[in-house]
N, C-alpha and C positions, 0 to 999 in steps of 0.2 A: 535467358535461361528458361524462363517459363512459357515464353511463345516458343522455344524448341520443345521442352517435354509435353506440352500442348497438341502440336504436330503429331510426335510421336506416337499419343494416345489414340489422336484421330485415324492416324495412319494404322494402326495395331489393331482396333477396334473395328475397324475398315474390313482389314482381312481378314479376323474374323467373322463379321457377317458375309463373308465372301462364302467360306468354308463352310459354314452353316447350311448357308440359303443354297448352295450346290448339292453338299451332299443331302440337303431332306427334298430338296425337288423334286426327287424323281426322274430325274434328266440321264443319271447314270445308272448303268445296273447295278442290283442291291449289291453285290460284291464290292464293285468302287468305290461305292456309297459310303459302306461300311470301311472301309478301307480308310478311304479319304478323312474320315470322323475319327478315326484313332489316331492316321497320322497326324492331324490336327491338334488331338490330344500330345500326345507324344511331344511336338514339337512346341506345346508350349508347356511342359513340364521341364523338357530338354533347357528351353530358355530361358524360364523364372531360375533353374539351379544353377545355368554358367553364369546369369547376371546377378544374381546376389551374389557367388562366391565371389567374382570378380571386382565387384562397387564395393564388396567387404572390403576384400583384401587391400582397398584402396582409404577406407577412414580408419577411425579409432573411434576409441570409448563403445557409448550405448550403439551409435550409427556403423560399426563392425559389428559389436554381437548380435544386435537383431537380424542383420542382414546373415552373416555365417549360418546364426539356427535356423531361418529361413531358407537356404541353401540345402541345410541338411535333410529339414524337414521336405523339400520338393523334387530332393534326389529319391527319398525312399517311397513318394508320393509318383512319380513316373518312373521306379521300379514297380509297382505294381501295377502299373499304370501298362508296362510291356506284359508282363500276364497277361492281362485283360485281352490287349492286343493280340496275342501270342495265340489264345484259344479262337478270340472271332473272329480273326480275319486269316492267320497265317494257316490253324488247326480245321477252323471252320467247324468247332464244336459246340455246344454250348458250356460254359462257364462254370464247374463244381462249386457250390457254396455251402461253407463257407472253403478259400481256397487260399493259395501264398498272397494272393495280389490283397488279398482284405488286408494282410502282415504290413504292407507298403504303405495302405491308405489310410490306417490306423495307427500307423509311424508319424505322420504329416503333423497333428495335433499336437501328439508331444512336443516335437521340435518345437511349430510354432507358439505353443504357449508361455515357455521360457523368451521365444524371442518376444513376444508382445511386453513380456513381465519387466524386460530388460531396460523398453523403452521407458516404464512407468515408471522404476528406480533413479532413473536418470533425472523423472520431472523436477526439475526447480521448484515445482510447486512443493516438493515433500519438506524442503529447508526455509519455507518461510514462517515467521508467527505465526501461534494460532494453527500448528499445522492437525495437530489433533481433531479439531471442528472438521479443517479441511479434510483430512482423512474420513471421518465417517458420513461429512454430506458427498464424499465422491463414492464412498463404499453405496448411499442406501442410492443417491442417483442409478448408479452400476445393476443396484438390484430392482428397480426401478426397468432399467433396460431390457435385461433379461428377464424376469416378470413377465414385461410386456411384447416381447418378443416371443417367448414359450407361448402364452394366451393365442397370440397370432397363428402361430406356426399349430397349436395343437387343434385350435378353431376351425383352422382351411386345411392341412393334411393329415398333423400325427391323431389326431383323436379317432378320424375315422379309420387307421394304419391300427390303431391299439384294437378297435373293436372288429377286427375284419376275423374270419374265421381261420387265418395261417395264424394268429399274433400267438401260438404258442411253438411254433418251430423253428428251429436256428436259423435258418436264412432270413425271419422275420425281425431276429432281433438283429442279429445284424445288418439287416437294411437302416432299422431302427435307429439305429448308432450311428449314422453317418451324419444325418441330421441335426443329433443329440450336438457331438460335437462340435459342427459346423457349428450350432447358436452359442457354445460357450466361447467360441473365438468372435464370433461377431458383437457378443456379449461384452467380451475383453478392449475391444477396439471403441465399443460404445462408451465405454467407464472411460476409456481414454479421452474420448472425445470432452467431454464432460468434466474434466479436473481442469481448472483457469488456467489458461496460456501457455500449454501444452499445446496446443495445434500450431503455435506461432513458432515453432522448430518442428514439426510434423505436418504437417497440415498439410501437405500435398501428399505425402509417402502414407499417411491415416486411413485417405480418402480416397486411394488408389488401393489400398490392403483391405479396406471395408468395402470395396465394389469388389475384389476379387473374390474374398471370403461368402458374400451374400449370393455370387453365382454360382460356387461351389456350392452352398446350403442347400440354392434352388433347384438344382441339378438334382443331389443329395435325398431332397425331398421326396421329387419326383417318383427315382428309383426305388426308396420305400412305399412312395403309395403304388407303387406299380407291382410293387413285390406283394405286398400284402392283398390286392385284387385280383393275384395270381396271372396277371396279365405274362402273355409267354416271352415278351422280346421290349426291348424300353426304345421306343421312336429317336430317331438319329438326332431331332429337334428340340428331343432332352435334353441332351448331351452338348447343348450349346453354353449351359455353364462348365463345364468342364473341359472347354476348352478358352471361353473368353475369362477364367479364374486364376488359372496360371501364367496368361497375358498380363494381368491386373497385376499380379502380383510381383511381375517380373517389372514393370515401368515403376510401381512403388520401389524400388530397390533402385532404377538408375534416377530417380528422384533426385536434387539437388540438395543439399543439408542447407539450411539457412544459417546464416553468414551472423553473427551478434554486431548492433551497430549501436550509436550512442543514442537511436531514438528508440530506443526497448530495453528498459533496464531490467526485466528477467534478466537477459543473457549478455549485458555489455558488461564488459570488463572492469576489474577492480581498478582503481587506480592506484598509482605509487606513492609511498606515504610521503609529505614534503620535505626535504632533509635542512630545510631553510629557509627563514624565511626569503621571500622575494617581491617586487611591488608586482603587483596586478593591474594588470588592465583591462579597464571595463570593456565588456565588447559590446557596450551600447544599447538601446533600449528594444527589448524584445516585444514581438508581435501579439501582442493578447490572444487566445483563441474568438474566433467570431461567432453569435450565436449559434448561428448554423453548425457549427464543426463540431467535429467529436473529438475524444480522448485515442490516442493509437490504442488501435486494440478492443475499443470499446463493442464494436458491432460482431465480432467474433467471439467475444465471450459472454452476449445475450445469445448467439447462436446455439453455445455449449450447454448453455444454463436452458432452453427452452427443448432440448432434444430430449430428455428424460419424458417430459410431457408430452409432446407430441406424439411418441410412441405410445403413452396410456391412452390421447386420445383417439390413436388407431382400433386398440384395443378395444376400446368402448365402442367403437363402431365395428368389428367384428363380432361383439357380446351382440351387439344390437339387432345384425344383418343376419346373426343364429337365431336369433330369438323370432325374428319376422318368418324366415325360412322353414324351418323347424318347427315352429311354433312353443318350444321349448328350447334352455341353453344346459348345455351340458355341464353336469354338478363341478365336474372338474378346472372349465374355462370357469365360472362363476365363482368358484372359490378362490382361484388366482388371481380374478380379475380386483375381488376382493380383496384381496392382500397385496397387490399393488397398490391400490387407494390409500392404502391403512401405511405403507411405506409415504408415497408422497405424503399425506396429511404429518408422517413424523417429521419430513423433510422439511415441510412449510415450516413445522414448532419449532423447532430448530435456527432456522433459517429469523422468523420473529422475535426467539432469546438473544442472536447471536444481533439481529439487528439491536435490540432494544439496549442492550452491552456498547454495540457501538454507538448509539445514539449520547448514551450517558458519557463514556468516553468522549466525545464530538463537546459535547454539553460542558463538561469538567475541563477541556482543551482551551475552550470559548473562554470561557471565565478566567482563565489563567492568563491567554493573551490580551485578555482585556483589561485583569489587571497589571499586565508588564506596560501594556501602553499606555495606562496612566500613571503609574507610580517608578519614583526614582529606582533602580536596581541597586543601588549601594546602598540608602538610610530607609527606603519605604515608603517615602514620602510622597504628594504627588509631586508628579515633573510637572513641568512647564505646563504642556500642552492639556494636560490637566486642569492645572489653577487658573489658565484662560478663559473654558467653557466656565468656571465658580464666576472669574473677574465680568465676565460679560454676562452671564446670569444676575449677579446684584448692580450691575450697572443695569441690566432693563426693567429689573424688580424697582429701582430709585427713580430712575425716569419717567417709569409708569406710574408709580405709587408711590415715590417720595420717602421708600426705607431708608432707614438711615444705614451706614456703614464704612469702615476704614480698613484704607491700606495702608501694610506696616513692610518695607522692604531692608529686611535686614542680611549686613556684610562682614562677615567676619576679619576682624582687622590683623595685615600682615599673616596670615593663614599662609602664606607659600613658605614661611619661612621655617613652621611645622613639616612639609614634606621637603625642603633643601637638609635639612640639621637631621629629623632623624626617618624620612625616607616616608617613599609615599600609602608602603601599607600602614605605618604608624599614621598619617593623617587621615587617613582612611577610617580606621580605627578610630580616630578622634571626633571623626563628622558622626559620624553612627550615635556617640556618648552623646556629641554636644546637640543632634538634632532630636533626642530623646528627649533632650532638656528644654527642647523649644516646645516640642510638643506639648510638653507636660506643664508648660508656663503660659501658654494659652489655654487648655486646658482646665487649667486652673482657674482663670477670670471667670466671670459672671457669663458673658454670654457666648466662650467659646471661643471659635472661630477653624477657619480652613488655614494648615502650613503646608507649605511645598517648599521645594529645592527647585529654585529658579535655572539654577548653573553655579560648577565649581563651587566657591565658598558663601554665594548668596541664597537668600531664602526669601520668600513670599510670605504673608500673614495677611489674612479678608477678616475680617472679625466685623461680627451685626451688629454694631452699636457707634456711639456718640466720639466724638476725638478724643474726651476726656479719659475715656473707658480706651481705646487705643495706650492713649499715650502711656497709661497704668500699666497697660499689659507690656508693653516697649519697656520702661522700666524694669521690671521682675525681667523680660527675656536677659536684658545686659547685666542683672544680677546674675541670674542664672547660669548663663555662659559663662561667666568669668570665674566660676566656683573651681578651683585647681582640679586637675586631672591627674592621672599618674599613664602616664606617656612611654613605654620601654624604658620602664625605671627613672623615668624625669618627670616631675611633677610639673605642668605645664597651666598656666592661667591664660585663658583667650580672653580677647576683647572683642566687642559687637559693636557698630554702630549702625543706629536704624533711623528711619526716616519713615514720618511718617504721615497720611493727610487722608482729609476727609471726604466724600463723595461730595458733599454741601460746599466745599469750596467755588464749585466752578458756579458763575450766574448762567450758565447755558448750557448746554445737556452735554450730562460727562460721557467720554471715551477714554478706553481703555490706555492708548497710547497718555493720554493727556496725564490720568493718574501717574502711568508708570515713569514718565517722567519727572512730574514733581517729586513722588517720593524718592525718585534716584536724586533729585535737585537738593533734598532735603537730606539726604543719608551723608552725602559727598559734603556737606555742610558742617554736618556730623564729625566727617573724618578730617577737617580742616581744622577744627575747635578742641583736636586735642586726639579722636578716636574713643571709643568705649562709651559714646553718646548717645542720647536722643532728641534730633530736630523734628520739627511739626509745623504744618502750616497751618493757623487760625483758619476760624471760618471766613472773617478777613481778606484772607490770602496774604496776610503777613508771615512770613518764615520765622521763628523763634527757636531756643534752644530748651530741649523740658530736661534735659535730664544728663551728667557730665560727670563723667569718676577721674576726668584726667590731674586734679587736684589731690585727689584721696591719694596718689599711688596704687598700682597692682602688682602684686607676686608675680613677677616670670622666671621661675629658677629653671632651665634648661637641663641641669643636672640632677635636680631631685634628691638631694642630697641633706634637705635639708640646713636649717643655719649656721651649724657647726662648720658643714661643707663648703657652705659659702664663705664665711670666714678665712676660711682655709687657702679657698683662692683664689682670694684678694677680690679685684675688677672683675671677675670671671663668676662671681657669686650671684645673687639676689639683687636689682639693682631698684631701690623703691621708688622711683623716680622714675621707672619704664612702664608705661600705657599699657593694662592690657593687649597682650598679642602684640607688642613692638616687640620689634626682634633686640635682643642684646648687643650692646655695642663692642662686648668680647668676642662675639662671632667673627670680626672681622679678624681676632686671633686665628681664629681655628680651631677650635676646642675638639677632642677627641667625637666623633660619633658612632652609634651602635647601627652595626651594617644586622 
């Protein structure tokens, strides 16, 4: 599709320098000449209005409207266009000005400007965040353009057209005005250029309407400086925009619309919301970008973003080449040229807030995924991956320097039988309570210490100190835990056992695994000797028991009800002879639960 509109151009472009370079030869008499240059004209006004009516009548949305008021706008543009023709070649007069044919060529701009406007309403860009910003760095960009545009344009013809000795008679202002025109369309096409990812659904049809538009200006120009110098006749070789303009304009129109795919999420499609779940399958590990490579998109939209500038830097260089010339710059170019600088300089502050927002934004992001990947999402605590870097931290602080320090790995006992009985938000709910309590029971000790949620119902504990100072704090945590809860109206008692040992154990330098094992060796120790314990390994490496409630009894009343309740009914009550956190042996009734 693009090596055919490609062709096309070349081909189009072709016959018009054919048309051109014949009729300003000289090779024909000036009749033919003249002839030949209108029909030229003609036939490519003829063609810019059948091919947009036609590629209209053939899309929808933005890509029909622009294209129709484009149509409409180059029908009433090659009606006047036959005037013109009508008086120099058919009449062999010269041309009344101002005359009907001005009414055709002064129609064109209308039309096309609603068409340009049509495309801009349609930008994607206008419905993203943030689009307020985006609106006014695309409006001062725009102004920016045209700024820089007018400075150009008044620099090299219209200045000298304002001060020429007709600029007070009607034919001068209306030469004037073709010009005028022309830059606020080429102005419109520029702003377009310049709003993010709008050329990636335009971007051929843009840049095909902005070489059409810029030949007509030139054209345009010409005719005003030619009018204002009182020159008698405007050279056939002027008039080579205005015939290679409505060529341009006419291929922008049989332009291809670009297609929305899944690698450009401006324009790919929403997708359908899932009505189910379903398993997924991976489609396997994706290809990183490699240095080298860019972002899609990315080199078109420094494109967009650098066109504003380069046009001031034209500008600058026509301020410059007046000023060498001349030896003076014209107060007019100067003070515009000025107030383009003073637009870009807002654009830059602008562009500096908007970054320094998103930097903080970026900054505050950071911090948040940093702390989701060290700490548990359900109680707060650190996760795993977390208490690793602590664990391997005071293992090399010990081996280097001999710190003291203990691991405390504590399992909350029979915990599944909280989310079987009365459902997994209430356990949920329960870890929240109970690792508040853990928190707060380290905390409490002398020296502290790091808790984490290892997994499910197990917890971590690194505390900087001696076994003895451990095993204290392992006590208070199995006190802690155990203190009743109120559970969806059942007062519930957990049991803990933990396990716990010292860095000093090992005669040869500790690792991480070595730790996590013995305390796992010691907890499981724990859960064998009754549950609601705590085992420790001496410095030794003897295993001992420090600390045991399975004698005391613990409250597990599933029902919360109270001892009246339990009375009540019967085996299904309080049963003081069940470990914290065993489950009840009425469960295997069935006792009502709360869904």
């Amino acid at each position: 599709m693009a090596n055919s509109l490609r062709k096309r151009v070349i081909a189009s472009l072709g016959a018009v320098a054919l048309v051109v370079a014949l009729a300003s030869s000289g090779l024909l008499p000036d009749a033919a000449s003249v002839a030949l240059d209108d029909a030229g004209q003609l036939a490519g006004g003829i063609a810019a209005t059948v091919v947009c009516w036609r590629t209209g009548g053939r899309r929808s949305g933005a890509q029909r409207r622009w294209r129709l008021l484009m149509a409409a706008g180059m029908a009433c543009w090659t009606g006047g266009m036959v005037i013109w023709a009508l008086y120099r070649s058919v009449l062999d007069v010269p041309l009344p000005s101002p005359s009907y044919a001005d009414i055709g060529f002064f129609l064109f701009p209308i039309f096309a400007v609603p068409a340009l406007l049509s495309v801009m309403r349609r930008a994607p860009h206008r419905t993203e965040s943030g689009s307020s910003y985006q609106w006014l760095t695309s409006v001062l960009d725009g102004l920016v353009v045209v700024g820089s545009l007018f400075v150009i344009s008044w620099a090299t013809v219209l200045g000298q057209v304002a001060r020429s000795d007709r600029s007070d008679s009607l034919q001068f202002l209306i030469a004037l005005m073709y010009p005028i025109t022309d830059l606020v369309l080429l102005a419109m096409v520029g702003l377009l250029a310049v709003i993010p990812r709008v050329l990636r659904r335009y971007r051929a049809q843009l840049t095909l309407l902005g070489g059409g538009l810029t030949s007509l200006a030139v054209s345009d120009s010409l005719y005003a400086y030619l009018v204002a110098s009182g020159a008698d006749e405007m050279p056939l070789i002027a008039d080579a925009g205005f015939i290679a303009g409505p060529v341009l304009i006419a291929l922008a129109a049989s332009a291809p619309s670009v297609v929305a795919t899944s690698t450009d999420p401006e324009f790919a499609p929403t997708p359908a919301p899932i009505r189910s779940p379903a398993p997924i399958r991976s489609p396997g590990p994706t290809r990183p970008l490699e240095p080298t490579e860019s972002l899609p998109g990315s080199g078109h939209d420094r494109t967009q973003l650098l066109v504003p500038y380069a046009l001031m830097a034209l500008t600058g260089v026509a301020v410059a080449l007046q000023r060498f010339t001349n030896g003076t710059v014209d107060p007019v170019v100067f003070g515009l040229f000025l107030g383009v600088i003073v637009l870009a300089v807002v654009r830059q502050v602008m562009t500096l807030v908007q970054n320094d927002a998103l930097l903080r934004t970026l900054y505050s992001t950071q911090n948040e995924l940093t702390y989701r990947a060290h700490h548990d999402g359900l109680t707060g605590l650190l996760n795993r991956s977390a208490f690793d870097e602590h664990l391997a931290a005071a293992i090399e602080r010990h081996n280097d320097n001999g710190d003291v320090g203990v691991l405390l790995l504590v399992d909350l006992d029979d915990f599944k039988a909280i989310n079987d009985r009365l459902g997994h938000g209430a356990g949920d709910r329960s870890l929240k309570t109970l690792s508040g309590r853990l928190v707060d029971s380290v905390n409490a000790g002398e020296h502290g210490g790091v808790v984490a949620r290892f997994g499910g119902d197990e917890f971590t504990v690194l505390i900087p100190a001696s076994i003895d100072a451990g095993c204290t704090t392992a006590r208070s945590i199995v006190d802690s835990l155990r203190e009743p809860q109120d559970i969806e109206g059942h007062v519930v008692s957990i049991g803990a056992s933990v396990g716990v040992v010292e860095l000093d154990v090992f005669e040869h330098s500790v690792t991480a695994d070595a730790l996590l094992r013995n305390a796992d060796r010691a907890m499981y120790e724990a859960k064998k000797n009754g549950k609601a314990g705590v085992f420790a390994y001496d410095s030794d490496g003897t295993l001992r028991m420090v600390y045991n409630l399975s004698v005391q009894g613990a409250p597990f009343d599933w029902f919360g009800h109270g001892r009246a309740a339990a009375d009540a009914q019967g085996s299904r009550g309080t049963s003081p002879n069940i470990v914290a956190g065993e489950p009840d042996p009425a469960r295997l009734i069935g006792p009502p639960t709360r869904t």
